[in-house]
VEXMARNU-886212 format. One line per 3 residues: their letters; for each residue x, y, z of N, C-alpha, C. Coordinates in pm, whole numbers, plus 50000, padded with zeros to 5 digits. Example, Ala and Ser with C-alpha at 12.3 -4.5 7.8 and 13.67 -1.06 7.14 Angstrom:
BEGIN
as> 51319 49431 50780 51230 49550 50780 51320 49670 50780 | 51285 49775 50708 51367 49894 50714 51290 50003 50787 .
***
This chain:
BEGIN
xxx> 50084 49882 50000 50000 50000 50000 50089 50125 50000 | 50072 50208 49901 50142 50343 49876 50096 50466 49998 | 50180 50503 50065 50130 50616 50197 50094 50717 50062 .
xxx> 50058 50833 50101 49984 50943 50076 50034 51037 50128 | 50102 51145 50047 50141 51282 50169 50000 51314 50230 | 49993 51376 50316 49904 51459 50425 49905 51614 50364 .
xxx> 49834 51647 50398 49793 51762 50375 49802 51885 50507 | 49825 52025 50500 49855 52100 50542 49816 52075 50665 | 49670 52138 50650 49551 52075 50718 49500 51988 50814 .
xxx> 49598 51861 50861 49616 51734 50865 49679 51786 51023 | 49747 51906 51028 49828 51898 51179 49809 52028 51223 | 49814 52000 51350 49759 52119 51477 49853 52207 51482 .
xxx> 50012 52228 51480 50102 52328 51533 50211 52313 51445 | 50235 52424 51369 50336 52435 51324 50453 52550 51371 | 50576 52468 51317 50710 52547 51368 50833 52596 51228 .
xxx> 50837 52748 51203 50914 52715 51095 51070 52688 51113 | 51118 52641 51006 51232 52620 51047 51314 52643 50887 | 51460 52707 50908 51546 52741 50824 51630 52614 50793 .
xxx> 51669 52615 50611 51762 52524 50624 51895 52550 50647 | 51982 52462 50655 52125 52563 50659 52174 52459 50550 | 52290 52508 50506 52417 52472 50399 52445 52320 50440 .
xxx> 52492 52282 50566 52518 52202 50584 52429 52070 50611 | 52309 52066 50585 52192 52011 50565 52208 51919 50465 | 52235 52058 50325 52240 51936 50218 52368 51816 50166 .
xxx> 52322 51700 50127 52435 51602 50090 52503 51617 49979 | 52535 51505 49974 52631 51518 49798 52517 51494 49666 | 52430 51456 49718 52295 51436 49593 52241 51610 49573 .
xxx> 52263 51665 49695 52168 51786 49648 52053 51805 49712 | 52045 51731 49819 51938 51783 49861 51891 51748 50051 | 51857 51794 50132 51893 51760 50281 51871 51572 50289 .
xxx> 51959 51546 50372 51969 51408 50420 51867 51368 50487 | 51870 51264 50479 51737 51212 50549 51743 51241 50714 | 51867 51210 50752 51916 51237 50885 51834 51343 50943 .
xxx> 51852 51460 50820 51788 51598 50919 51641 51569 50966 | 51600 51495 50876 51418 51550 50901 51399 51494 51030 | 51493 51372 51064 51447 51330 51239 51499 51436 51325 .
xxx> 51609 51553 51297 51640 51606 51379 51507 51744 51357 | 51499 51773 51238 51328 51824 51222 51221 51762 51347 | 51196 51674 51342 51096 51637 51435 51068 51677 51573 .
xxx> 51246 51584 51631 51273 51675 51750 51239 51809 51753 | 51282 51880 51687 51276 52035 51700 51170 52082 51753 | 51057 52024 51642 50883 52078 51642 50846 52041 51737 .
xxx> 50874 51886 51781 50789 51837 51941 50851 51878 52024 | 50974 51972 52038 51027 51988 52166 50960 52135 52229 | 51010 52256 52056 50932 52346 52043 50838 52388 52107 .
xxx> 50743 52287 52051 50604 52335 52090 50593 52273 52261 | 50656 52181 52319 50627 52133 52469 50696 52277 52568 | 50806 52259 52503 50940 52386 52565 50874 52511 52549 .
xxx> 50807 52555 52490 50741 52737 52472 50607 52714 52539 | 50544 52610 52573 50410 52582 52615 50439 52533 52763 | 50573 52590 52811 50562 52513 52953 50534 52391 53033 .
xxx> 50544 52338 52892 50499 52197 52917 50643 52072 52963 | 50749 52140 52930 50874 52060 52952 50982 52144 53019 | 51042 52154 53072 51187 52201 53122 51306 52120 53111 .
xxx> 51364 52101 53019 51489 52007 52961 51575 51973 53095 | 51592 52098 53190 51687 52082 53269 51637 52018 53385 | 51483 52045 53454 51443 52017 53590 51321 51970 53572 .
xxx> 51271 51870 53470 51172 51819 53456 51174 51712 53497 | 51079 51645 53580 51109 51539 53639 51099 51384 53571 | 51048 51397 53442 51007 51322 53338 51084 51375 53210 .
xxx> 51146 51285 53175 51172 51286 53014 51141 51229 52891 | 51135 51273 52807 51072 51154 52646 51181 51081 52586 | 51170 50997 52596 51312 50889 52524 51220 50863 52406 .
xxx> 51293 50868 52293 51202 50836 52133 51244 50630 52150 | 51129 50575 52126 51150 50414 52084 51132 50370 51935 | 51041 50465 51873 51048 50450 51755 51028 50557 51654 .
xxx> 51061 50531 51546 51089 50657 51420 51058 50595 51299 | 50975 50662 51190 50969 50666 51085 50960 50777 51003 | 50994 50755 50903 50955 50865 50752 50914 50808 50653 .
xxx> 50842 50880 50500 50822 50874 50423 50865 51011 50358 | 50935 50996 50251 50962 51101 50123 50906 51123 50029 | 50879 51208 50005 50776 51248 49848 50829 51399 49777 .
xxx> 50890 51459 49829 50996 51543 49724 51072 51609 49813 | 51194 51649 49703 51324 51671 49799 51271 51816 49859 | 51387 51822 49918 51411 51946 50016 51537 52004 50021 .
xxx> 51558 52095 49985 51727 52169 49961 51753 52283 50041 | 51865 52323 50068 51898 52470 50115 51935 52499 50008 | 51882 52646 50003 51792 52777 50081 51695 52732 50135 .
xxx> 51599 52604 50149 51465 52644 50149 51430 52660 50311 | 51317 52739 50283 51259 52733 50408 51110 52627 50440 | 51151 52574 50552 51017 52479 50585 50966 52498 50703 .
xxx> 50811 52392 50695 50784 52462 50828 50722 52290 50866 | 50765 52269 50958 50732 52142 51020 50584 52130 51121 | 50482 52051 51102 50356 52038 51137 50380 51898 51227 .
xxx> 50268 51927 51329 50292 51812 51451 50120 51812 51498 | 50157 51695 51498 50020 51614 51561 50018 51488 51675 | 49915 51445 51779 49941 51324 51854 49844 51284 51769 .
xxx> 49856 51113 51783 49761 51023 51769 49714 50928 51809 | 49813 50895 51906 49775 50814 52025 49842 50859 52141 | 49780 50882 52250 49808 50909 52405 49783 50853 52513 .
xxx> 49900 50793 52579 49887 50663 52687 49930 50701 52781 | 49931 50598 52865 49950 50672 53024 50079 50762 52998 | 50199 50676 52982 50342 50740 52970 50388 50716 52820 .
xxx> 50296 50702 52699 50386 50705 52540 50305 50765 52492 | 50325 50848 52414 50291 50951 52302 50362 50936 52160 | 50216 50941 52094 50309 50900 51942 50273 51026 51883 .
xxx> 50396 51130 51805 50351 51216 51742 50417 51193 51586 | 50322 51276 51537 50313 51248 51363 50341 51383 51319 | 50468 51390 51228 50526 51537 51209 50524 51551 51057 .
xxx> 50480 51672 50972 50478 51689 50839 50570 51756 50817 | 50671 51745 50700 50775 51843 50671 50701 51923 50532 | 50689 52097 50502 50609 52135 50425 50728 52233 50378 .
xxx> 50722 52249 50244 50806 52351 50181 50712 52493 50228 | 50786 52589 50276 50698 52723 50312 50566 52744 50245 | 50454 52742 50295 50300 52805 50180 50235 52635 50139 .
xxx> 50381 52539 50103 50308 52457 50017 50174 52332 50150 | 50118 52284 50060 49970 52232 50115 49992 52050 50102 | 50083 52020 50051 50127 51885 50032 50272 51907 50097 .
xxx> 50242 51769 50184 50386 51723 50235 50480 51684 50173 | 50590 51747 50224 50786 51679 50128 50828 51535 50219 | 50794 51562 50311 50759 51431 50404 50722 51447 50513 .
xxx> 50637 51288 50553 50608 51285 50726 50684 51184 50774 | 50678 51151 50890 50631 51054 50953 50605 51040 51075 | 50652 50973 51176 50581 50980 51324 50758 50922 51454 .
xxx> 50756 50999 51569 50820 50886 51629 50699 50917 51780 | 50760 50778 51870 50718 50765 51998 50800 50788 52112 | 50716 50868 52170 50810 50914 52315 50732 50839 52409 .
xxx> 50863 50790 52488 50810 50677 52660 50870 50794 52706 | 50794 50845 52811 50814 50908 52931 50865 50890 53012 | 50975 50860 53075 51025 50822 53238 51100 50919 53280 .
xxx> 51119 50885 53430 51157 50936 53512 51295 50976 53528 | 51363 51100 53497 51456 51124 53511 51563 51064 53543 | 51577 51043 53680 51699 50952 53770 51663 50821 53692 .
xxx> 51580 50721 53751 51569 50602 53736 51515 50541 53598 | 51501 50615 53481 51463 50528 53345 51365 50500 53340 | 51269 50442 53413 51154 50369 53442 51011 50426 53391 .
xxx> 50919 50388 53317 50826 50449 53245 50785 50542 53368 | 50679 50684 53327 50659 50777 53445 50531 50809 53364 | 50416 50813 53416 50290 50922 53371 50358 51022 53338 .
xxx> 50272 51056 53178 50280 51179 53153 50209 51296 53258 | 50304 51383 53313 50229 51506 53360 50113 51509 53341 | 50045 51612 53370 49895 51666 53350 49895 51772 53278 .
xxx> 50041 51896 53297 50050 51958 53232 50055 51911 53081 | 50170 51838 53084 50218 51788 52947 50049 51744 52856 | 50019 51650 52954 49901 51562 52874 49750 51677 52807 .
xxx> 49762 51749 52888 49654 51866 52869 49700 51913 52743 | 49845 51992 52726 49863 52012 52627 49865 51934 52501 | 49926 51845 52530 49935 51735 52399 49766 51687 52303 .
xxx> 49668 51702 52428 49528 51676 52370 49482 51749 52302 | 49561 51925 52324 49511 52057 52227 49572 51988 52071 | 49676 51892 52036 49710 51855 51945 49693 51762 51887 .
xxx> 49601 51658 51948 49552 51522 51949 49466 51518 51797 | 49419 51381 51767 49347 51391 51627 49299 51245 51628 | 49217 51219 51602 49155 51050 51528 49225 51021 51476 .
xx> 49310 50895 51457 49366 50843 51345 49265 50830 51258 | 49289 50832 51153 49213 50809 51041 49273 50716 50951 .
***
């Protein structure tokens, strides 16, 4: 079965983001590498400006367990993009978010895909409830899978 880019439309919060020089590979066009570091960005973004995380004294952290993408046209520097984020499933302590990479304006995705954050506990590793803060927020971004 062939995925489908997503559409603009498709995600709750977007973050723009610049490319830089060193982005792109020897083909010409950003590595795949970046778009997971894309992802990070947008889900951290939006938790980190929403008070929803404190990197340094949060008593819970998101460890990613899993990652995917799909590609459907390149992406080069200069360009500018703007990365779209969505949840789609929300559990006690894992959150799966689903991130669109969009050339600036455009309405079809250059790519998505999704990773999962387990929540635990700082010191000890150990799965941790998501906050209340966190979880409140994350539901403003939530969606039906479809």
């Amino acid at each position: 079965m062939r995925t489908e880019a997503k559409r603009r439309g498709d995600y709750r919060h977007f973050h723009a983001i610049t490319t830089r020089w060193m982005d792109n590979d020897a083909y010409g066009h950003v590595n795949n590498v970046v778009y997971y570091s894309w992802f990070d960005t947008v889900v951290n973004q939006f938790l980190i400006t929403n008070g929803a995380l404190d990197i340094e004294r949060s008593t819970v952290i998101g460890l990613v367990i899993e990652t995917q993408c799909n590609y459907f046209a390149p992406v080069a520097f200069p360009d500018c993009i703007e990365a779209g984020v969505r949840v789609t499933k929300l559990g006690n302590s894992s959150v799966r978010y689903e991130v669109g990479i969009f050339l600036a304006g455009a309405d079809s995705a250059s790519a998505q895909g999704h990773f999962v954050h387990v929540y635990v506990d700082r010191v000890t590793r150990k799965p941790s409830a998501i906050p209340d803060k966190m979880r409140h927020l994350l539901q403003s971004i939530q969606v039906t899978e479809q």
